[in-house]
Wavefront OBJ file of the C-alpha trace (Angstrom):
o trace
v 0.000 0.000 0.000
v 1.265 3.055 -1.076
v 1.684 6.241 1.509
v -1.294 7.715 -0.542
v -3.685 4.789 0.130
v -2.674 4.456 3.914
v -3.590 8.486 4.080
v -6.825 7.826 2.807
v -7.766 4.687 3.678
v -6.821 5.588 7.452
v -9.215 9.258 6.941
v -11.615 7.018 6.252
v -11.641 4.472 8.557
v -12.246 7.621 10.701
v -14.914 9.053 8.674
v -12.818 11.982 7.885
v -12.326 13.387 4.521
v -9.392 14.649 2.962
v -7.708 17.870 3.109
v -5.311 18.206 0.128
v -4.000 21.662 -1.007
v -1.772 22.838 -3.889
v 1.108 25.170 -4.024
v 3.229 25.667 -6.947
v 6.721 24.839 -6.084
v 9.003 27.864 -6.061
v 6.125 30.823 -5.194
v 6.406 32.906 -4.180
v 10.315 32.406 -3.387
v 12.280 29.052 -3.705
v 13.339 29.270 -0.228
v 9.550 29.369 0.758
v 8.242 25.866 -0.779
v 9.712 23.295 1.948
v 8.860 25.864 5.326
v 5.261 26.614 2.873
v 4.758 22.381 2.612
v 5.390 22.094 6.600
v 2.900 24.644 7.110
v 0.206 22.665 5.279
v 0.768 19.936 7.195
v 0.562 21.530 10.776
v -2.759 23.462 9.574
v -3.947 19.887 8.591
v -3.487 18.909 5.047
v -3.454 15.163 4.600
v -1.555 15.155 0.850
v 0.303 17.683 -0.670
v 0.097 18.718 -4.153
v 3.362 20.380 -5.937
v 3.102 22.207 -8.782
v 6.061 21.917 -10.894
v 6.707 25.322 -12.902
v 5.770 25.022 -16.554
v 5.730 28.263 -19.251
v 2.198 26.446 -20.747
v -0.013 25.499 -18.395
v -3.045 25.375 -20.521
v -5.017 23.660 -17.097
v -4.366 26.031 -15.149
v -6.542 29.974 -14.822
v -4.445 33.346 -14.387
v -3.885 32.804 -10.912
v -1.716 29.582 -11.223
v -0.149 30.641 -14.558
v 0.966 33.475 -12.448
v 2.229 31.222 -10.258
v 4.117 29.203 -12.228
v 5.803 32.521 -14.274
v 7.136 33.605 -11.110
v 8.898 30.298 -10.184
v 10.614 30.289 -13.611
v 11.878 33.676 -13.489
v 13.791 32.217 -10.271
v 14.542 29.536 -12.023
v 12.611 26.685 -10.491
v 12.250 23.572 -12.410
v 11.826 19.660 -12.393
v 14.468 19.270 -10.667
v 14.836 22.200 -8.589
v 11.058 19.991 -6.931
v 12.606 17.078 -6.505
v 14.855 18.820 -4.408
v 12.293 20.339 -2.727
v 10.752 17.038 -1.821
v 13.715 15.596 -0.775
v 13.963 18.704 1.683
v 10.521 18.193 2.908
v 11.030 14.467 3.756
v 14.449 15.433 6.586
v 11.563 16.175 8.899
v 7.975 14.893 7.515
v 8.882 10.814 6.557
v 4.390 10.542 6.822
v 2.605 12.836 4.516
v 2.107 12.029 0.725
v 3.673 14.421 -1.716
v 2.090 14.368 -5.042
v 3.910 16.334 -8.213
v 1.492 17.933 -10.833
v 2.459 19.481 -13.724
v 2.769 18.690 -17.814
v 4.186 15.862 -19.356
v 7.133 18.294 -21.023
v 9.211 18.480 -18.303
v 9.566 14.680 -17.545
v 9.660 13.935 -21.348
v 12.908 16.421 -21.245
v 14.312 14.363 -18.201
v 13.246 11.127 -19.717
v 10.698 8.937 -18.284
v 12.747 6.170 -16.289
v 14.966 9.017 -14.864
v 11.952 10.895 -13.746
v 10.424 7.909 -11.893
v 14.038 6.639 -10.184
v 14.790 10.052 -8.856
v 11.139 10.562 -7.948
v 11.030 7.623 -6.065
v 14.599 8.214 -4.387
v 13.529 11.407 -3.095
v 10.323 10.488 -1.651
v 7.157 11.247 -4.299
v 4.374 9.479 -3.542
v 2.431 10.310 -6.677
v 2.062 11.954 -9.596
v -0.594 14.027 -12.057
v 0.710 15.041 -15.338
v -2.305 16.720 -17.156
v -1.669 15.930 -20.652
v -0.789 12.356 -20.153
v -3.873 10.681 -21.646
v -5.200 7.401 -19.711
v -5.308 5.513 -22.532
v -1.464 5.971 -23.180
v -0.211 5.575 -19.762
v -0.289 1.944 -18.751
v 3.831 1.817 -19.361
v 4.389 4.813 -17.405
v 1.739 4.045 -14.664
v 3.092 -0.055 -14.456
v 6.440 1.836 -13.639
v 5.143 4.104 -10.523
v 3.593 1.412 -9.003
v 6.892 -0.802 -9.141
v 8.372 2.278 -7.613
v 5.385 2.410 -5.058
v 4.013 5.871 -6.477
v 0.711 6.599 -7.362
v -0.872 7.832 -10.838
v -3.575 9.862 -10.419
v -5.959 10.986 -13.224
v -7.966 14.003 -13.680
v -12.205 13.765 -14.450
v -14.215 16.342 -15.161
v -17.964 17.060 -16.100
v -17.404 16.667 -19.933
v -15.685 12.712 -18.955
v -17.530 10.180 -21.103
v -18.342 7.018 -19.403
v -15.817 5.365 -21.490
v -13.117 7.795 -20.271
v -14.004 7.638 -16.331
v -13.563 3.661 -17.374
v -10.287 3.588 -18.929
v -8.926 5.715 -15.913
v -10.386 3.668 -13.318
v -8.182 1.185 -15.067
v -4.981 2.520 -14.518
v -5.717 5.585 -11.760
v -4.345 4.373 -8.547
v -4.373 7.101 -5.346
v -7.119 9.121 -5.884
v -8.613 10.371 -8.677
v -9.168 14.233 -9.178
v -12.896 15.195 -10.082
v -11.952 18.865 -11.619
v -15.904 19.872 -10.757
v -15.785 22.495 -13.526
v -15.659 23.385 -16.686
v -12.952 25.524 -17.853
v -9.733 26.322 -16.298
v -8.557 26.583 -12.118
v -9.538 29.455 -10.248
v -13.272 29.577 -12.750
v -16.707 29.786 -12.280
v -18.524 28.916 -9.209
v -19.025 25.276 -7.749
v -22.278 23.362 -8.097
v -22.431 21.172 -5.612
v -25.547 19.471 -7.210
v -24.217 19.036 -10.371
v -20.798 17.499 -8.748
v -23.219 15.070 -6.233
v -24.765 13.497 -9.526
v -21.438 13.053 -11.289
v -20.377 11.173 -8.097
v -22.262 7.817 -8.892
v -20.772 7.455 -12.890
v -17.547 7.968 -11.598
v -17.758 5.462 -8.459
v -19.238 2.937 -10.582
v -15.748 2.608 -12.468
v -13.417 4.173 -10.001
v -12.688 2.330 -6.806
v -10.169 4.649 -5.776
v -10.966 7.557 -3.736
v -12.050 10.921 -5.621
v -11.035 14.534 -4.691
v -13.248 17.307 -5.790
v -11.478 19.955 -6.767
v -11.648 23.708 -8.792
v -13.815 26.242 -7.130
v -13.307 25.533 -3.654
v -12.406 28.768 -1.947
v -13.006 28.576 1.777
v -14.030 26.537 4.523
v -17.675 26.467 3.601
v -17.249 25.094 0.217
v -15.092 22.223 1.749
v -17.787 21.270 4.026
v -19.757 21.245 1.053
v -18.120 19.256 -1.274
v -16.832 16.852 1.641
v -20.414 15.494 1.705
v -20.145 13.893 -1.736
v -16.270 12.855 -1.997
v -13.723 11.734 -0.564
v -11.206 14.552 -0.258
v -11.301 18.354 -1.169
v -8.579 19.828 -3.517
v -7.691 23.388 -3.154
v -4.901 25.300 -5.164
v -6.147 29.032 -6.721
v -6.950 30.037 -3.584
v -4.117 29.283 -1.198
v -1.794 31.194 -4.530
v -3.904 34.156 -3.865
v -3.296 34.329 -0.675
v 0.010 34.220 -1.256
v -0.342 37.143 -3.843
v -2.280 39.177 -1.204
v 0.390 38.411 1.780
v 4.111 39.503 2.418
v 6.553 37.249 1.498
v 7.174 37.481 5.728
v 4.290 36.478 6.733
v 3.088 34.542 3.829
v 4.121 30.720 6.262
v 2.138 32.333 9.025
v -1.254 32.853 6.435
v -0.987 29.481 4.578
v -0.830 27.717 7.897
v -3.798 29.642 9.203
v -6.180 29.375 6.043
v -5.695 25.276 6.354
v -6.329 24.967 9.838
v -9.917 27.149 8.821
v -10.483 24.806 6.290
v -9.822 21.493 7.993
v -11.754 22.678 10.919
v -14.791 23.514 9.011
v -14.080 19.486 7.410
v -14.267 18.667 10.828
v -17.220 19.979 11.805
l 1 2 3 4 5 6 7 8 9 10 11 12 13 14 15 16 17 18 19 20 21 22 23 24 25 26 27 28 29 30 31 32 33 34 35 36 37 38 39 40 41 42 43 44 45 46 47 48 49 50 51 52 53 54 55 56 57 58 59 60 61 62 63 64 65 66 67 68 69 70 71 72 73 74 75 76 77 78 79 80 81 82 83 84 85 86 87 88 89 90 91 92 93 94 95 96 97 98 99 100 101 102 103 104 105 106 107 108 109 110 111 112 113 114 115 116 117 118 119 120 121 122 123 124 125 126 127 128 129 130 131 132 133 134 135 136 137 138 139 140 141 142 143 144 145 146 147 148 149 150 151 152 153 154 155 156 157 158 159 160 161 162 163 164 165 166 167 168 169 170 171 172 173 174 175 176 177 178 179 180 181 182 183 184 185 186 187 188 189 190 191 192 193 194 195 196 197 198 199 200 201 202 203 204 205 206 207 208 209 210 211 212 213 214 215 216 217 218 219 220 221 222 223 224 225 226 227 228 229 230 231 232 233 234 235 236 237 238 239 240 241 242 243 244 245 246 247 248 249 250 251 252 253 254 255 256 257 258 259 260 261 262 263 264 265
């Protein structure tokens, strides 16, 4: 069992759901990410997701393209995050650490390299958006020898024969993107996510996060009712926009903890 399915398994066992937030790995300084991922984890995240810096990220609203133009004006790239995760795991040996990003970046490094220095540093999964399900049994085979996790994006446009092939090769969690468009758009229907919940459960027997749109506390609750864990990126970026790179440990730490008390509820 990978250190992803322990997390979640064990949250539910408890009847907890999962807290799992997103930061993009060098914002808004390098020397921020590691003391940034430690803060997650004492507010109460349960899995961490790290962006890694890309100059495309056609996924991804203004707010985490923003993001991600900062960290590669300092420079930040694959495997300035793998360096970062190998940071992070000196002191936190427990909580998952899942990369997400775009397949260019591991093409560059090559596939096999990727996955052994992934591995070595202590990754515990990966989501590369533009890695299709239906090409990704070699790569996903490989993680799992290497005891990492694939996970697989759905969203409301997923054709039953697309939420099939990924429960086929997801392994983790999969992440229910419970919009259309790009991160950081629209606003969340939790009615229309509820009803989505039964096609992709009926294929998927990994846990699903529900994320895009989720921008406080409330909405957590909310979307906690009908999955498994809560994913929340565009808003933790703006608060790092809105806060001084002093104090910016300090605010991340305190929006989790608001969020994972209102999960707790």
């Amino acid at each position: 069992m990978s250190r992803i399915q322990a997390c979640l398994a064990a949250l539910a066992a408890k009847n907890k759901k999962g807290l799992i937030p997103f930061i993009t790995a060098g914002d808004p300084a390098p020397e921020l990410t590691v003391p940034l991922m430690h803060a997650m984890v004492e507010g109460g995240a349960d899995i961490i997701e790290l962006g890694v810096p890309f100059s495309d990220p056609m996924a991804d609203g203004p707010v985490i393209q923003r993001a991600s133009e900062r960290a590669l004006l300092r420079g930040v790239g694959l495997r300035n995050v793998l360096e970062f995760v190998r940071e992070f795991r000196l002191h936190d040996q427990i909580t998952p650490v899942v990369l997400m990003g775009y397949a260019n970046p591991i093409e560059r490094m090559g596939q096999d390299v990727f996955i052994a220095q992934a591995a070595h540093v202590g990754v515990d999964g990966v989501l590369v958006v533009d890695y299709p399900p239906e090409e990704c049994e070699e790569f996903t085979n490989k993680m799992q020898q290497n005891q990492m996790d694939t996970i697989f994006l759905l969203a409301p446009t997923s054709t039953d024969e697309r939420i099939e092939q990924v429960g086929k090769v997801a392994s983790g969690y999969v992440y229910y993107v419970s919009l259309k468009g790009v991160t950081g758009s629209g606003t969340l229907d939790l009615e229309s996510v509820a009803a989505m919940m039964p096609r992709i459960k009926k294929h998927v027997k990994v846990p699903v996060g529900v994320g895009f749109g989720i921008r406080d506390g409330a909405t957590a609750r909310a979307i906690s009712t009908v999955s498994d864990a809560v994913v929340i990126g565009s808003r933790i970026i703006q608060e790092l926009e809105n806060t001084a790179p002093e104090n910016a440990v300090a605010a991340v730490k305190s929006f989790i903890s608001g969020v994972r008390q209102a999960l707790d509820e």
